[in-house]
C-alpha positions in Angstrom: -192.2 -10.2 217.0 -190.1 -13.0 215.1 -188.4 -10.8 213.2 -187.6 -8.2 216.4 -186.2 -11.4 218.0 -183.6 -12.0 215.1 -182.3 -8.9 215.2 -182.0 -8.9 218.8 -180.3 -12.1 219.4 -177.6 -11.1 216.3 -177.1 -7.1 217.2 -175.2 -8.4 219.7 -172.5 -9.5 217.3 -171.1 -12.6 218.3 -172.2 -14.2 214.9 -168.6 -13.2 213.1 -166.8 -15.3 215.4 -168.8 -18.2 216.3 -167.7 -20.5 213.4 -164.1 -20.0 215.2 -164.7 -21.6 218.2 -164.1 -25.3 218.2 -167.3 -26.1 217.7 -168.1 -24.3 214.9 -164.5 -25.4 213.2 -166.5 -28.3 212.7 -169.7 -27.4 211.4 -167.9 -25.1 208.9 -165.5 -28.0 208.0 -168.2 -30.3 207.4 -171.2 -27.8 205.6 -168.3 -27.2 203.2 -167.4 -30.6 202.6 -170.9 -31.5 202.3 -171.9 -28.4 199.5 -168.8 -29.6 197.9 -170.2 -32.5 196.9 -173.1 -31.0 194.6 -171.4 -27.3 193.7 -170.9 -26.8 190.4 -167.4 -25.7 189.7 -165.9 -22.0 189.9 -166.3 -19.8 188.1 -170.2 -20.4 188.8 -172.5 -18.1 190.7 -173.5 -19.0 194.7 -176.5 -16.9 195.9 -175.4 -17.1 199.6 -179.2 -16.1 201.6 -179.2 -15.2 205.4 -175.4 -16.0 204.7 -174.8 -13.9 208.0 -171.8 -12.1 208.3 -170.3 -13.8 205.1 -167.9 -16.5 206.5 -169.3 -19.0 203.6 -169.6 -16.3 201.4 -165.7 -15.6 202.3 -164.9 -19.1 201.7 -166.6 -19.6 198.3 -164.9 -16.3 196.5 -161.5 -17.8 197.9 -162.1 -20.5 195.9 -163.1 -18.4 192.5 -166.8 -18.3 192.9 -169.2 -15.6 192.1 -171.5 -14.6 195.0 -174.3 -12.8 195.7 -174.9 -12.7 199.3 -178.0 -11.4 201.2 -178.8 -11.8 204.9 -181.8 -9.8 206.6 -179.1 -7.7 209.5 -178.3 -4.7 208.3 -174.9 -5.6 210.7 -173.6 -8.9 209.3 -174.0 -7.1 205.5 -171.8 -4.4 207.0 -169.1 -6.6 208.7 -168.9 -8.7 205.5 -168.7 -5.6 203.3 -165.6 -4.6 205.5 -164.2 -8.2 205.4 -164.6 -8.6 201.7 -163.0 -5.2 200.7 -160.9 -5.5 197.9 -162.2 -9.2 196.9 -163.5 -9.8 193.7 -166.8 -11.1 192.3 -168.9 -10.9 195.8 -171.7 -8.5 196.1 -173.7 -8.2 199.8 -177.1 -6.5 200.6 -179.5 -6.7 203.1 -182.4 -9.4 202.1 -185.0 -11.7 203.3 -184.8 -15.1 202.3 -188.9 -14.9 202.0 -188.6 -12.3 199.1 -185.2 -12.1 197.7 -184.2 -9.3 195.0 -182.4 -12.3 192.8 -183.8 -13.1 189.3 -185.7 -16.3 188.5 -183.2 -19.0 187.6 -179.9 -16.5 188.1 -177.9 -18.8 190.8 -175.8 -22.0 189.7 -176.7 -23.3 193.6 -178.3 -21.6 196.8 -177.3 -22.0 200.4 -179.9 -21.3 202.8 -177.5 -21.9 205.9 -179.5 -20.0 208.7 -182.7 -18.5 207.7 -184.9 -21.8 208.4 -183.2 -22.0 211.8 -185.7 -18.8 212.8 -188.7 -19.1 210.4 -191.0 -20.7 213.3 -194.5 -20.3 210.8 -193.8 -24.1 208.6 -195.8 -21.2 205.6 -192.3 -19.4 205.8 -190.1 -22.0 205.6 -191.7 -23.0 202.3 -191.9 -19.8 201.0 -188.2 -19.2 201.9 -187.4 -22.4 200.4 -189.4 -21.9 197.1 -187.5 -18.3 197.1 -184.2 -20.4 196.6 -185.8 -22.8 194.0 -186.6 -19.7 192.2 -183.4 -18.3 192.5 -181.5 -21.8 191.3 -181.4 -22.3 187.7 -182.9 -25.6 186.6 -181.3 -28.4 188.0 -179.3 -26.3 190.2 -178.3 -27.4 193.9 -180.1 -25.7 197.0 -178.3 -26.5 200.5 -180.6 -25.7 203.2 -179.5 -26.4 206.9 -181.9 -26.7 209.5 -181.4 -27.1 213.7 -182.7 -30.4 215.0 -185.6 -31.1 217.2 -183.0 -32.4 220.1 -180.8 -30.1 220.1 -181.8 -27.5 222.9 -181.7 -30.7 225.2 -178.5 -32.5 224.1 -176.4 -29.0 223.8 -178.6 -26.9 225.4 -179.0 -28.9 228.5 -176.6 -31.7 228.5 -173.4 -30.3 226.8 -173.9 -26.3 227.6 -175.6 -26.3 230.7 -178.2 -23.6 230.0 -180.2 -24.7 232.6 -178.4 -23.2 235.5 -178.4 -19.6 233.9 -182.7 -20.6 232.8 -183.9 -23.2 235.1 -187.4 -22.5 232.9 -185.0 -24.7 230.3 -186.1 -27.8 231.7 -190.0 -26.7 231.2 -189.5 -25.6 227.6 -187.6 -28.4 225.9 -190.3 -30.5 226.2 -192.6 -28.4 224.4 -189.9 -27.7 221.8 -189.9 -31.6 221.1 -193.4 -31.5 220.8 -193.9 -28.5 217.7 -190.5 -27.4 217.7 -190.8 -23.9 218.4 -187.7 -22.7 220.9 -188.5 -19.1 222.6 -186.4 -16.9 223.5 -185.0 -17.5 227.3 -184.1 -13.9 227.7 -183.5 -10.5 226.0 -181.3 -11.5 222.8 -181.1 -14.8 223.5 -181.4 -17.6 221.0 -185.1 -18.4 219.7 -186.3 -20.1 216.5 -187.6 -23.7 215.0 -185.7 -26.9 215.4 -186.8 -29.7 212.5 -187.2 -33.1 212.7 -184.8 -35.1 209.8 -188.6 -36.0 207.7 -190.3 -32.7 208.3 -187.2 -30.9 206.8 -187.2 -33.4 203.8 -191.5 -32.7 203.2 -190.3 -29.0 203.6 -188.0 -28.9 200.3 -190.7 -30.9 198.4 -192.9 -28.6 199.0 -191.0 -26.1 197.8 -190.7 -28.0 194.6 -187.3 -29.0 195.0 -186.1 -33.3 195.0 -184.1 -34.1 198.0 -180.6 -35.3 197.1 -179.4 -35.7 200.2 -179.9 -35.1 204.1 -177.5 -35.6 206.5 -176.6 -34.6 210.2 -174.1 -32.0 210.0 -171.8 -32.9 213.0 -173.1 -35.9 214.9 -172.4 -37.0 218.1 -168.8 -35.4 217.8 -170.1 -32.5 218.9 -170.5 -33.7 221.9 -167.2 -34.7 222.7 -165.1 -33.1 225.8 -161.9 -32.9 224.0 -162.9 -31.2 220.9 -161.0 -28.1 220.6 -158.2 -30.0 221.4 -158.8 -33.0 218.8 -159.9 -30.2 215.7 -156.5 -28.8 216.4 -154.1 -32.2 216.2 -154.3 -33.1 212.6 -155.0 -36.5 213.3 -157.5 -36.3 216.0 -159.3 -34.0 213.4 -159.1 -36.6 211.0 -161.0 -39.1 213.5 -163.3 -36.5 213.9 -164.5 -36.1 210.5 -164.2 -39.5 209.5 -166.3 -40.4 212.1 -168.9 -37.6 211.6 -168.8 -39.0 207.5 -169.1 -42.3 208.4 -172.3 -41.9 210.8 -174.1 -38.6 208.3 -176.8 -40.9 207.1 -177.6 -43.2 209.8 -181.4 -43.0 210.6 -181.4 -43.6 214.0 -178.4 -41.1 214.8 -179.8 -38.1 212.2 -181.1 -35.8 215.2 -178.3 -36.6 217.4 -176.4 -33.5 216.3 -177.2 -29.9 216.2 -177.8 -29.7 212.7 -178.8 -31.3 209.5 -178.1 -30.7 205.5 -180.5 -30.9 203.1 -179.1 -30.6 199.5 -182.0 -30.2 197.2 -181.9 -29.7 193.6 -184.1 -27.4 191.4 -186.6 -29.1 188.5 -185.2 -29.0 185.2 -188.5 -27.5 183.7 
């Protein structure tokens, strides 16, 4: 049923574009900012998992890198296949981040960007996570970004107004605070696990991996009124980011944006 639930929600395509909208010109802007910091330099190899239709993928062979991209829709391996034609050193299959096809210790660093957003059972989550740590060679990075436990309220509710196309929104988000488990609200809609800031940390060291970092992705920027309008003027972009650096680590504010980044890093022995 999970699984019939992921392919529903992403058959419907929208995936390519979403990191175009204004929104996701800053969570793209800021996850690549953020991997930045731990990457190892080019010419080294990214496995890219549930890397959906290839837009980091894209981005890391622009800057020289070997990838090896997976993601479990047979549709986002085919959109990336067509958007990738003709560039070199990036390979795509279908995959499942639970049981990947990759060699032990064959990645430089691993981003797990969207499978842990739907893995509701906390048993796959690990499992995907200890794939990665498998995959990374020792001491390797592993990026894995997660939704937070807030975020069907504060964009759900308060910034999207998903309420007045589900009213049944306001009797679900409390029990997605509770055990984070989001259902679906209707044929192909959105469903998944949203992660508190500490369970995603216990999560990687389970896996095996030491936490080097978590951070919120976007903070409460995302929230803002005027974004599109503020990611497109160079300095109010500027603001933007700055502020969403300047807050990434703040306890108290972690879950007050859509997502979080945890960089993880594989033992040496």
């Amino acid at each position: 049923m999970e699984d019939a639930e992921i392919r529903a929600h992403y058959d419907r395509g929208k995936e390519r574009d979403r990191l175009t909208t204004a929104r996701g010109m800053l969570e793209f802007a800021r996850t690549t900012e953020i991997i930045l910091r731990l990457l190892p330099p080019a010419p080294a190899l990214v496995a890219d998992i549930g890397g959906g239709p290839g837009r980091y993928a894209l981005w890391l062979a622009g800057l020289g890198y070997r990838v090896e991209h997976r993601d479990l829709m047979p549709l986002h391996v085919r959109q990336l296949a067509e958007d990738a034609d003709g560039v070199a050193g990036l390979r795509t299959a279908v995959g499942d981040a639970r049981d990947l096809d990759l060699a032990d210790a064959s990645a430089d660093a691993v981003l797990l960007l969207g499978p842990l957003y739907h893995l509701r059972r906390r048993s796959d989550r690990v499992r995907a996570l200890s794939e990665a740590r498998r995959v990374a060679r020792p001491g390797g990075p592993v990026f894995a970004a997660a939704i937070s436990r807030w975020a069907p309220r504060i964009d759900g509710i308060l910034l999207e107004r998903l309420d007045q196309t589900y009213p049944e929104m306001h009797e679900i988000v409390g029990g997605v605070e509770r055990t984070g488990v989001l259902p679906p609200l209707g044929p192909g809609s959105f469903s998944g696990f949203c992660h508190r800031p500490r369970q995603l940390a216990a999560e990687l060291r389970d896996a095996g991996l030491s936490l080097a970092d978590l951070v919120s992705i976007e903070g409460p920027a995302d929230l803002l009124g005027d974004l599109a309008e503020l990611m497109e003027d160079p300095a109010g972009r500027s603001v933007v980011l700055e502020t969403s650096r300047a807050l990434e680590r703040v306890p108290e504010l972690l879950g007050l944006g859509p997502h979080l980044l945890a960089s993880g890093v594989a033992p040496l022995a």
